[in-house]
C-alpha positions in Angstrom: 242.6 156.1 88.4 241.0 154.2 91.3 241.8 150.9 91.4 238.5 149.6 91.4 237.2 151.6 89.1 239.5 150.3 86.7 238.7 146.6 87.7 235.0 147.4 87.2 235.5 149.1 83.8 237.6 146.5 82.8 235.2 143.8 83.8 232.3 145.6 82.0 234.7 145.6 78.6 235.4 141.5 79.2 231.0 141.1 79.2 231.4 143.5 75.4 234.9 140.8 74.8 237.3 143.6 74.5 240.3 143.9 76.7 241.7 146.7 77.9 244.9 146.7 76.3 242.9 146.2 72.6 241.4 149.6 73.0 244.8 151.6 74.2 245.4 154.4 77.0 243.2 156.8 75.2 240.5 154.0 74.7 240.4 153.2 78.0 240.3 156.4 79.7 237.3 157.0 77.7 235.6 154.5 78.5 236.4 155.1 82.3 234.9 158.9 81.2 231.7 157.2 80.5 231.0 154.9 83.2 232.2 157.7 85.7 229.7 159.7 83.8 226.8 157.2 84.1 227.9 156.0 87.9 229.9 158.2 89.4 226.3 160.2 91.4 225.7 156.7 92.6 229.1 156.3 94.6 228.5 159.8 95.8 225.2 159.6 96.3 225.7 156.1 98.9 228.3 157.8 100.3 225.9 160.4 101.6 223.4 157.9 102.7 226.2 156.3 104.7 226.6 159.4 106.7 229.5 161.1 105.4 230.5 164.9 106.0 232.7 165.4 103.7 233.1 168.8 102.0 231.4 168.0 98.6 232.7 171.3 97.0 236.0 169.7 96.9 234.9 166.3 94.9 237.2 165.0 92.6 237.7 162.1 90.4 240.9 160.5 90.0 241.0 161.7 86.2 240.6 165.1 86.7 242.9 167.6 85.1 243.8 169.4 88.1 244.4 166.2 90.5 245.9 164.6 88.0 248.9 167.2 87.3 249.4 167.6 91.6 249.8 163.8 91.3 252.4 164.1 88.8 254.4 166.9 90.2 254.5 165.3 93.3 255.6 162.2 92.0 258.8 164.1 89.7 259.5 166.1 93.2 259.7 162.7 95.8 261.6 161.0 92.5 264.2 164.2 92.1 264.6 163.9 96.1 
């Protein structure tokens, strides 16, 4: 996941006092879930604003399925090289 998405998400648990460990992987990657549910059109949406031409068709969060599994066979191909 994005870096600062995780620092955000993190900081938003620390304001409920629950760290990220207490809640596990799964825990955690829900909770990322539901803030990229509830704020993920902002980023986009400022992004826009800010004059970028990006091909939106091709969004993609750092979670999803698909991404995720190209990250991970990359990374077992560069590590069996």
């Amino acid at each position: 996941m994005g870096f600062v998405i995780k620092l955000v998400v993190e900081r938003m648990l620390a304001s409920e006092g629950i760290k990220r460990v207490e809640l596990g992987r799964d825990g955690f990657e829900k909770r990322v879930w539901e803030w990229k549910e509830k704020y993920g059109g902002t980023i986009t949406n400022q992004i826009k604003r800010l004059g970028a031409s990006c091909d939106w068709t091709r969004e993609c969060f750092t979670l999803d399925e698909q991404l995720s599994r190209a990250v991970i066979e990359a990374f077992i191909k560069l590590h069996e090289k």
